[in-house]
Phi, psi and omega in degrees: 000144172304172161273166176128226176249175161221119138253024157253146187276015168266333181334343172058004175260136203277352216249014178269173174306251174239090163103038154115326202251352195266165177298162185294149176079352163314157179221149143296350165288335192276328177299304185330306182279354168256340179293289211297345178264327174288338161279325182286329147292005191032053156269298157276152180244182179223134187274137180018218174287047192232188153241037194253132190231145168238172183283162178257174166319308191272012154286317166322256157029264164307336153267323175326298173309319196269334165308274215324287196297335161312305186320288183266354170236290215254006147289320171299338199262357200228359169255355153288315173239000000 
């Protein structure tokens, strides 16, 4: 298998992270603790009693913003130099 993902569960290789979608070396406690810093940042929110999470308004935000600064800075500055 390459390095990197797989994000098909066909792909049939057991060394992936968890079932096929996650990046290699993921844990479900590494996941956990990253939902638990997005939330406690009120970046992400949790639909009712799920395990369903949507972006909040300022998660919203906060990626526009940093696509924009990827976009308009820091592509521009690394293709320069």
């Amino acid at each position: 298998m390459k390095e990197g993902l797989c994000w098909s569960r066909a792909c049939g290789d057991d060394d992936v992270g968890l079932g096929g979608g996650a990046p290699l070396g993921t844990t479900p406690g590494w996941i956990s603790r990253c939902f638990k810093r997005l939330r406690v940042h009120g970046l992400i929110k949790r639909v009712g009693k799920t395990y369903k999470y949507y972006l909040s308004d300022l998660g919203r935000r906060v990626v526009l913003t940093s696509l924009k600064l990827r976009e308009m800075v820091i592509i521009p500055t690394l293709a320069t130099a």
